[in-house]
C-alpha positions as CSV (number, residue, x, y, z in Angstrom):
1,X,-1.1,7.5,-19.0
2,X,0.2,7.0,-15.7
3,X,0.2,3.1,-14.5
4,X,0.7,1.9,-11.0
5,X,2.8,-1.3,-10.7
6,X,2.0,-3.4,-7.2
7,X,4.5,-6.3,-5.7
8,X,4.9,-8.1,-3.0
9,X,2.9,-9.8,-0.7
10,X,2.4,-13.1,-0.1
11,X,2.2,-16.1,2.8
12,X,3.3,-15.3,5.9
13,X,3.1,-16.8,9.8
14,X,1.5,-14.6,12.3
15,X,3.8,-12.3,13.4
16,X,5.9,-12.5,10.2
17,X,6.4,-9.7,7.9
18,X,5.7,-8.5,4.2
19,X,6.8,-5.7,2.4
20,X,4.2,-4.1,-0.8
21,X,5.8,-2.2,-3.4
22,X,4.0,0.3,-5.9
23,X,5.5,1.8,-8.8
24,X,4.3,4.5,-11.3
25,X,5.3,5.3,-14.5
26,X,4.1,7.2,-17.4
27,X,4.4,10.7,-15.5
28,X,7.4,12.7,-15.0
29,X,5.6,14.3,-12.2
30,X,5.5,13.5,-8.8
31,X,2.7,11.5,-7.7
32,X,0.7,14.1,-5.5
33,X,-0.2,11.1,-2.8
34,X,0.2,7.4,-2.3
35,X,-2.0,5.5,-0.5
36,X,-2.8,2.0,0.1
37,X,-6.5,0.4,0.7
38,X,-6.9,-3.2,1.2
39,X,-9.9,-4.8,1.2
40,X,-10.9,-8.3,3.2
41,X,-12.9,-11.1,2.2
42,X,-16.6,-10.4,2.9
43,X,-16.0,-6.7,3.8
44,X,-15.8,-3.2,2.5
45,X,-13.0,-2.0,1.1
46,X,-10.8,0.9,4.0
47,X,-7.7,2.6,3.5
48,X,-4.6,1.6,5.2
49,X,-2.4,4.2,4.8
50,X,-1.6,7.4,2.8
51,X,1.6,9.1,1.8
52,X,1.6,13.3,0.4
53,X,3.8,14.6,-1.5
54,X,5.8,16.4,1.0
55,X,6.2,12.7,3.2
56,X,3.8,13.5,5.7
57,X,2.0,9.9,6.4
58,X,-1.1,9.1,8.0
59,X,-1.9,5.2,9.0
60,X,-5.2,3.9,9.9
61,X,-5.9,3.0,13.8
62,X,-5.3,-0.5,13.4
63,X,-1.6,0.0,12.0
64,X,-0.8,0.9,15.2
65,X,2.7,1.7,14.4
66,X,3.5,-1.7,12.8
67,X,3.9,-0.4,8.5
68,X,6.2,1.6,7.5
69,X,5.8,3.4,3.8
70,X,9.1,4.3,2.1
71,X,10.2,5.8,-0.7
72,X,13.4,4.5,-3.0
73,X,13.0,6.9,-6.5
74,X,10.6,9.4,-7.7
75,X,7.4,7.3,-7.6
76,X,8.3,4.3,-6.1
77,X,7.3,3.3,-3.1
78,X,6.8,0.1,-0.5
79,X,5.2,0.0,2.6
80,X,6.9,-2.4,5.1
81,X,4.4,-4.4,7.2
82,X,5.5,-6.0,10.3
83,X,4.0,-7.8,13.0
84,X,1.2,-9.1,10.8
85,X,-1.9,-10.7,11.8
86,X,-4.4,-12.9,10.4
87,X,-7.0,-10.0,10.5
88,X,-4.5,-7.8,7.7
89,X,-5.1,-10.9,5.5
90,X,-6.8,-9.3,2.6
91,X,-6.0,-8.1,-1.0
92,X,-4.1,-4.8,-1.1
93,X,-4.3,-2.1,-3.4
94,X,-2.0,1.3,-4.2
95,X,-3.8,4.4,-5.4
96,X,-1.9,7.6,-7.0
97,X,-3.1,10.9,-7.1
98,X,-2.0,13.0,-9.9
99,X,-3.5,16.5,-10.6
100,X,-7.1,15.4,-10.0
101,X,-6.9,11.9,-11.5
102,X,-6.5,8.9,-9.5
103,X,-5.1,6.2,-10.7
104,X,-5.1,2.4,-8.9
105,X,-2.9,-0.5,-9.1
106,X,-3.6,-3.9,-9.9
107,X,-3.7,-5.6,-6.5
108,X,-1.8,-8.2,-4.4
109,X,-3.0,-10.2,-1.7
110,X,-1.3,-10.7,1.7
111,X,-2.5,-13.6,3.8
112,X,-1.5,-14.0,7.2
113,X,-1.8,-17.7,8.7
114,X,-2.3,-18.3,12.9
């Protein structure tokens, strides 16, 4: 059973930056993709960024350059968030996809003071 581990996050200033960390284990495979969605108080939930397998990344518009998602081991991964606003405050989620099955992990909220 593959499980996604999320860290990071936290309180930061406008400005500041936050790094998120997601971790699978339970496969000796390669997570097909890694993504993260976040979802904001009051609104629906929208992807923020996704990883394939091969590194090719795609952000959402509002990124606008400022995350960065890297990789440090087989299926272990952080996406670097700088220049953060109060308008990326919201609770952050990693999905992994894995032969058809998607898997999600636990959550961790960022919150970005002006």
């Amino acid at each position: 059973q593959v499980r996604l581990v999320e860290s990071g996050g936290g309180l930061v200033q406008s400005g500041g930056s936050l790094s998120l960390s997601c971790a699978a284990s339970g496969s000796r495979l390669l997570l097909d993709s890694i993504s993260w969605y976040r979802q904001a108080p009051g609104k629906q939930q929208e992807m923020v960024a996704e990883r394939l397998a091969g590194g090719a990344t795609t952000f959402a518009d509002f990124v606008k350059g400022r995350f960065v998602i890297s990789t440090q081991k087989k299926n272990a991964y952080t996406m670097q968030m700088n220049n953060l606003q109060p308008e990326d405050t919201a609770v952050y989620y990693c999905k992994g996809r894995l032969l058809g099955r998607t898997y999600w992990g636990q959550g961790t909220r960022v919150t970005v003071s002006s």
